[in-house]
C-alpha positions as CSV (number, residue, x, y, z in Angstrom):
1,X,0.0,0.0,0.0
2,X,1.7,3.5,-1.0
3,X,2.0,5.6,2.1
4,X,2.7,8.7,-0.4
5,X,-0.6,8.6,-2.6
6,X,-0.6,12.7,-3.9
7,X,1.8,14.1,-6.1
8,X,0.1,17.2,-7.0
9,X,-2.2,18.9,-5.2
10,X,-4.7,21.8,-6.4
11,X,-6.1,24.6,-4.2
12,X,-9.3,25.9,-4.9
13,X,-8.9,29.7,-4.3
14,X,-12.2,31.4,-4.0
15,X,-10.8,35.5,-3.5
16,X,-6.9,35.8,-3.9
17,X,-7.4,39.2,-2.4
18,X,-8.9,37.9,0.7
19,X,-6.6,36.5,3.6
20,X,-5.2,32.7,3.2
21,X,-7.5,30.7,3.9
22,X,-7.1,27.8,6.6
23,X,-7.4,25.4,3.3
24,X,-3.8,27.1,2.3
25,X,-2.8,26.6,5.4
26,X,-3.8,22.9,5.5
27,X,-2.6,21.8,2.1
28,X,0.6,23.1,2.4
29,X,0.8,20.8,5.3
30,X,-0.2,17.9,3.2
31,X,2.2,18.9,0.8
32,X,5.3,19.0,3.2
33,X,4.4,15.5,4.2
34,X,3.8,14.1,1.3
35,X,6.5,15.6,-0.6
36,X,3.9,16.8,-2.8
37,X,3.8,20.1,-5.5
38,X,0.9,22.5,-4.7
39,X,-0.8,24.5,-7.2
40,X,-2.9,27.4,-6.0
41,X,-5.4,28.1,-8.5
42,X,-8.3,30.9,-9.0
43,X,-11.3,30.5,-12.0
44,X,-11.7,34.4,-12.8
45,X,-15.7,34.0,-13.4
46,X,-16.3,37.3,-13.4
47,X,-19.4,38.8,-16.0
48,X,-17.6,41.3,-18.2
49,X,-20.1,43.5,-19.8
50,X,-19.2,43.8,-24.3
51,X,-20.8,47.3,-24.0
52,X,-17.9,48.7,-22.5
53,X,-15.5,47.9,-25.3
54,X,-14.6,49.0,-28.8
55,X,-15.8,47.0,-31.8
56,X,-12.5,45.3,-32.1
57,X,-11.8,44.3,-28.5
58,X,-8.3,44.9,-28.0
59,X,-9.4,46.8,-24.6
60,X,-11.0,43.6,-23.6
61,X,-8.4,41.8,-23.8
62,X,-5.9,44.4,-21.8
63,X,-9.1,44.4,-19.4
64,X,-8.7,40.5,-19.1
65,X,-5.1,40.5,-19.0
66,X,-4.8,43.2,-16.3
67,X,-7.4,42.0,-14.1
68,X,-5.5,38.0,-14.5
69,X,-2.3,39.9,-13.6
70,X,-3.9,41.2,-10.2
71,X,-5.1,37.9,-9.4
72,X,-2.0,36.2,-10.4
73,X,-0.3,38.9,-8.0
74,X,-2.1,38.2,-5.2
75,X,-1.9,34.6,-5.9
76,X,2.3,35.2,-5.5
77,X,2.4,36.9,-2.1
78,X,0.1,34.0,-0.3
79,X,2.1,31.2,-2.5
80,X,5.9,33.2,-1.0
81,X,4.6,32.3,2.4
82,X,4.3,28.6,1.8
83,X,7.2,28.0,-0.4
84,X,9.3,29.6,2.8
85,X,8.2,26.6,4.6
86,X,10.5,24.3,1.9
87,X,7.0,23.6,-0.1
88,X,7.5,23.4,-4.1
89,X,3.9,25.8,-4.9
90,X,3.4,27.6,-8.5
91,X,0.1,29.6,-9.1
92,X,-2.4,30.0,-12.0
93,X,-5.6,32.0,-12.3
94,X,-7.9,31.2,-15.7
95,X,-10.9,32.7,-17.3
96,X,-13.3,30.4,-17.1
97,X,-17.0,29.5,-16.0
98,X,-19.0,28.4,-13.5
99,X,-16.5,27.9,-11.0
100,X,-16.6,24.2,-10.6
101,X,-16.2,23.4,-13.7
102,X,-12.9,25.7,-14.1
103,X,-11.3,24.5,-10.6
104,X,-12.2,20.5,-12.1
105,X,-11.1,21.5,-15.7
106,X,-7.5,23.0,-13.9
107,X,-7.2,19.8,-12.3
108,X,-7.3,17.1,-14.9
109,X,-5.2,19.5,-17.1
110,X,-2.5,18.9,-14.3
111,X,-3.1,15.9,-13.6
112,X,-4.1,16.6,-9.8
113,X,-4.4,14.1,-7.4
114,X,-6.3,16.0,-4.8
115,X,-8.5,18.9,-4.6
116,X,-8.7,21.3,-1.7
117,X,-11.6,24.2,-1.3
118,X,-12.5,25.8,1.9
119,X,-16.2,25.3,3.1
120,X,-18.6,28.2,2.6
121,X,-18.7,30.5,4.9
122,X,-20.8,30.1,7.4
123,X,-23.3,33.0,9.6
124,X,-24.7,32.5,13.1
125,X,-27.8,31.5,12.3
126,X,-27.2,29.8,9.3
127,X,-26.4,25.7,9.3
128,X,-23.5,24.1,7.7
129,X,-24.6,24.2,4.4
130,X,-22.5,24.6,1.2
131,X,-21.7,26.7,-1.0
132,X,-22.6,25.5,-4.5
133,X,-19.4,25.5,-5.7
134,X,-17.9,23.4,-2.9
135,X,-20.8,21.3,-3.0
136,X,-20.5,20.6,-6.9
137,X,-16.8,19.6,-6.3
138,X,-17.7,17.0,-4.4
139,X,-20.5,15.7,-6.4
140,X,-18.6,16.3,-9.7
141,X,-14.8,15.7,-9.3
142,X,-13.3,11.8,-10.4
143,X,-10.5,13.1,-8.1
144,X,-10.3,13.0,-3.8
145,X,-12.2,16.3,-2.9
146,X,-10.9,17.4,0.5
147,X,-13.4,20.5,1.5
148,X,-12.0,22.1,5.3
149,X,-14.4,23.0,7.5
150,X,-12.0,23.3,10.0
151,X,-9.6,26.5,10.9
152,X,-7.4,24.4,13.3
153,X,-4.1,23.3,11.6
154,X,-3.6,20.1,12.0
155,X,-1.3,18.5,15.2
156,X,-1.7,14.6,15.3
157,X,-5.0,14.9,13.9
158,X,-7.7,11.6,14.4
159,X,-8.3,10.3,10.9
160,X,-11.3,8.4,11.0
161,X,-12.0,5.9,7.7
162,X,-16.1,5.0,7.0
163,X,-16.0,1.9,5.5
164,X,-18.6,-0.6,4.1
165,X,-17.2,-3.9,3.2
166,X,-20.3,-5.9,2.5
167,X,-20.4,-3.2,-0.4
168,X,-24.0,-2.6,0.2
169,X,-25.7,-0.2,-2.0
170,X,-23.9,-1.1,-4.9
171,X,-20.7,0.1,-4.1
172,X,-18.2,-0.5,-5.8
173,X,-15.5,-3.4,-4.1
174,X,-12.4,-1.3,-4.1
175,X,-13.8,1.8,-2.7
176,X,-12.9,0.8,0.5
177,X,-9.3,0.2,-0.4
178,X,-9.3,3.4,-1.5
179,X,-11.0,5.3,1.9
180,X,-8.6,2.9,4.0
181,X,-5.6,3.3,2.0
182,X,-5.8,7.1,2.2
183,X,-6.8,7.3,5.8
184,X,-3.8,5.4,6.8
185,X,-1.5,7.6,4.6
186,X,-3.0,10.7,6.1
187,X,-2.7,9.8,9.5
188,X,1.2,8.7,9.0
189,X,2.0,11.5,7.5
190,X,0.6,14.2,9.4
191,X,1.4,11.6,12.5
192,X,-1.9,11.2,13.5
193,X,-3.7,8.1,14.6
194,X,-6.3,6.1,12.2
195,X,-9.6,4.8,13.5
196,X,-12.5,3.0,11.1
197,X,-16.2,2.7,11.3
198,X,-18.8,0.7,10.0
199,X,-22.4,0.9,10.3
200,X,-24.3,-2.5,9.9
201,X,-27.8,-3.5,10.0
202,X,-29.7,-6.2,12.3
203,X,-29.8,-6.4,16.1
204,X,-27.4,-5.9,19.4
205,X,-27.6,-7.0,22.8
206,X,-28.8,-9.4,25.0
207,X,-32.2,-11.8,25.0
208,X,-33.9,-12.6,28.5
209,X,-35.5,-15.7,29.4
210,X,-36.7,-17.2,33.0
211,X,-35.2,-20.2,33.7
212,X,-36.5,-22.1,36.5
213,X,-38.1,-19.1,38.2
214,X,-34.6,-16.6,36.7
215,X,-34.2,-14.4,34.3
216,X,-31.0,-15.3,32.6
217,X,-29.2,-13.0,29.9
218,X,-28.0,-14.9,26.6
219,X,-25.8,-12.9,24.4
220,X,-27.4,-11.9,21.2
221,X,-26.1,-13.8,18.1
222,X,-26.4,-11.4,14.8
223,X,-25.5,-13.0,11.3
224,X,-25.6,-9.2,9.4
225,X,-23.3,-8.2,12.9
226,X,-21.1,-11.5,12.0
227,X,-20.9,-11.0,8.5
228,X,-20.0,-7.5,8.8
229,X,-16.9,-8.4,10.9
230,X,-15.9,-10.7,9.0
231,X,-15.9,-8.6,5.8
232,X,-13.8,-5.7,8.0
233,X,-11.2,-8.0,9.5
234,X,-10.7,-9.4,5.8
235,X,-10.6,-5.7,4.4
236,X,-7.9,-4.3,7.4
237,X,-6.0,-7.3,6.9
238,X,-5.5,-7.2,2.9
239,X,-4.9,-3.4,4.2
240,X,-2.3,-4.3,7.2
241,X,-4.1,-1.7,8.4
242,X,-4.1,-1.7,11.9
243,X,-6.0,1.2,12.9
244,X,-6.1,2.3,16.7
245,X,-9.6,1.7,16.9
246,X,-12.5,-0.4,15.1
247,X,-16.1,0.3,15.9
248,X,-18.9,-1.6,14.5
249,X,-21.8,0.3,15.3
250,X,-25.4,-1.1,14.9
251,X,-27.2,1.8,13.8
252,X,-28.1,3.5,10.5
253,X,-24.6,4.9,8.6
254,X,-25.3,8.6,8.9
255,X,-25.5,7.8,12.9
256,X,-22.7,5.9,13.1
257,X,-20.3,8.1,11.1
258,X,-21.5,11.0,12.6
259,X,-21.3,9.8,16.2
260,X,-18.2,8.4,15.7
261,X,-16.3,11.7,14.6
262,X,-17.9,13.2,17.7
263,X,-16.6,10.4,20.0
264,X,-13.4,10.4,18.8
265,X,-12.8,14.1,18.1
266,X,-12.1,13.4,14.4
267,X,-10.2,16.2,12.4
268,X,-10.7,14.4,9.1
269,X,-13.3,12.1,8.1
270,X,-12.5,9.9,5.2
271,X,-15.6,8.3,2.8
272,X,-16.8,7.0,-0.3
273,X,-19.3,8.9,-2.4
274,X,-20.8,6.8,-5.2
275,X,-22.4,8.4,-8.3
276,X,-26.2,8.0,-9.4
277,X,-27.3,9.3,-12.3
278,X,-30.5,10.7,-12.2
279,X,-33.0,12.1,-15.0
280,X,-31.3,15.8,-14.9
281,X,-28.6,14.8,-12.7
282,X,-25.5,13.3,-11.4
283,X,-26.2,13.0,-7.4
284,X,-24.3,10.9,-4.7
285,X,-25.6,8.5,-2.3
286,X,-27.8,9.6,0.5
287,X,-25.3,9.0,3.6
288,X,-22.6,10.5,1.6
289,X,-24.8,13.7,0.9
290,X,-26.3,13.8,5.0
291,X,-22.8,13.8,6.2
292,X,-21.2,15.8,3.9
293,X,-23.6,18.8,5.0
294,X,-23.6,18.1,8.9
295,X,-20.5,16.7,9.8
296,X,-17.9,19.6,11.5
297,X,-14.3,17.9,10.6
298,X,-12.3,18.8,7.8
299,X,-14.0,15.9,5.2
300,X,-12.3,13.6,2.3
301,X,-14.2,12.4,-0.3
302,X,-13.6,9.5,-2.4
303,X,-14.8,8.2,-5.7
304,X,-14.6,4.7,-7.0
305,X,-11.7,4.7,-9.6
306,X,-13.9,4.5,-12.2
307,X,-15.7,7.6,-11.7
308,X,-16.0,9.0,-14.7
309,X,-15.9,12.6,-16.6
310,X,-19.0,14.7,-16.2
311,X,-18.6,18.1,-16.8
312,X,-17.3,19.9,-20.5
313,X,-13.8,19.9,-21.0
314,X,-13.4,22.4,-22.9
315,X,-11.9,26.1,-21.3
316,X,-14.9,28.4,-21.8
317,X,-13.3,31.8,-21.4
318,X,-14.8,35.1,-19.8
319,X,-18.1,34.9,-19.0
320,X,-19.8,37.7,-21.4
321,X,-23.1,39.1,-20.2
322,X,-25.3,39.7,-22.9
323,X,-25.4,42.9,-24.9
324,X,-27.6,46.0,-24.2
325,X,-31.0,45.8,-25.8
326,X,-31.5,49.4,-27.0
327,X,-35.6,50.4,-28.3
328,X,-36.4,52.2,-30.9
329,X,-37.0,56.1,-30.9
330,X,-40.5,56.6,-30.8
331,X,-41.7,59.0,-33.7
């Protein structure tokens, strides 16, 4: 199993002239362990209005070229703070639209093995929800998506792997290579601990019986609960994984992931995602999209390898907003 998985990693950088955010921060972290390049990249998506400009567009183009520069600029000074650390970090901003689709575009061009974006900012009243750019990362990209919704640098962080090795659901048999491969080469490299879960179905406990006027307790004996252990002891061996803790939990996945990062204090919560296309739409499973929105740890999503391309490849440019439709005089 490779302990060093990433070779490139890509930062999602929503406003290069805002303050670094904690997903620079945490990147460049992963980097330095790793060994890894990081690429610090902005999509310029900004509407640019053709009403401004002449007929033959050279001041759109200085427009376009000035405005890259200042992002690229800005792009510089945060990338000279991380490259001090020893990391190796270039920069690029692009035209190109929606977001998502620019950042994901970026990505396969340089052949990225991770993506990093920051979570959405969030208000005091408002929940953990996404923004939709982080949120069609994650739904979108064949690549891990790491989205931080965490500003604490990490120190020895608890990497927690949600696995599912009776593949229910349809998922695919080496997913869970993949979450527990990852886990274990986060948690080494960061020197952290590793921990895995797994929800299963069926029953827990004890039954009761009287027994010549007693009630006597017989352990509860649960083939799902059997099965399921089975399954995980086979998965962490092919693995030699030997995380520091394994919990089977006997309640619905959602639950069990959820409570598990809780229990544990989990900075980073590594799962599967599997793809479902819909009428209109490519969505994930239903665990993957509960815990995705409620869980508070930085979170690492995984596709099956053969995730495949859904979004255009081809660079679409500045976003043009459509020209000014003047009415006639009236006589």
């Amino acid at each position: 199993m490779s302990r060093n998985p990433m070779r490139r990693i890509l930062v999602a950088i929503k406003d290069p002239t805002a303050p670094p955010p904690p997903s620079i921060t945490k990147a460049a972290q992963l980097a330095g362990a790793w060994g890894a390049e990081l690429v610090l990249f902005h999509a310029i998506d900004v509407p640019l209005c053709p009403d401004a400009y002449s007929d033959d567009n050279r001041d759109l183009a200085e427009d376009e070229d000035s405005i890259r520069t200042h992002f690229l600029h800005n792009l510089t000074a945060q990338a000279a703070q991380i490259r001090d650390r020893g990391v190796s970090v270039s920069v690029a901003a692009e035209w190109d639209y929606p977001a998502h689709e620019a950042v994901l575009r970026h990505a396969q061009r340089i052949d990225a093995d991770l993506i990093v974006t920051e979570r959405h900012a969030q208000g005091a009243s408002t929940s953990w929800g996404l923004h939709t750019t982080d949120w069609e990362l994650l739904r979108l990209s064949p690549k891990p998506v790491l989205l931080v919704k965490n500003a604490r640098p990490y120190e020895r962080p608890v990497v927690l792997a949600a696995v599912d090795p009776l593949h229910r659901h349809a998922k695919p048999a080496d997913l869970d290579t993949q979450i527990g491969a990852l886990a274990a080469s986060l948690s080494t490299a960061l020197q952290g601990t590793c921990h895995v879960v797994n929800a299963v179905g069926g029953t827990a406990g004890l039954s009761f019986e009287q027994i010549a006027g007693a009630t006597v307790a017989t352990p509860v004996v649960d083939p799902e609960r059997a099965r399921a252990q089975e399954a995980l002891d086979q998965l962490l061996q092919s693995l030699q994984l030997a995380p520091q803790s394994v919990q089977l939990k006997v309640v619905p996945p959602t639950e069990a992931i959820l409570e598990s990062t809780r229990q544990l204090h989990a900075s980073i919560l590594v799962m599967g995602a599997v793809a479902r296309s819909g009428l209109k739409r490519l969505i994930i499973g239903n665990t993957a999209e509960k815990v995705i929105d409620q869980v508070i740890c930085d979170l690492l999503v995984v596709k099956p390898k053969r995730f495949g391309i859904h979004f255009p490849r081809r660079v679409r440019g500045a976003q043009m907003l459509p020209p000014t439709i003047t009415a006639p005089p009236l006589r």
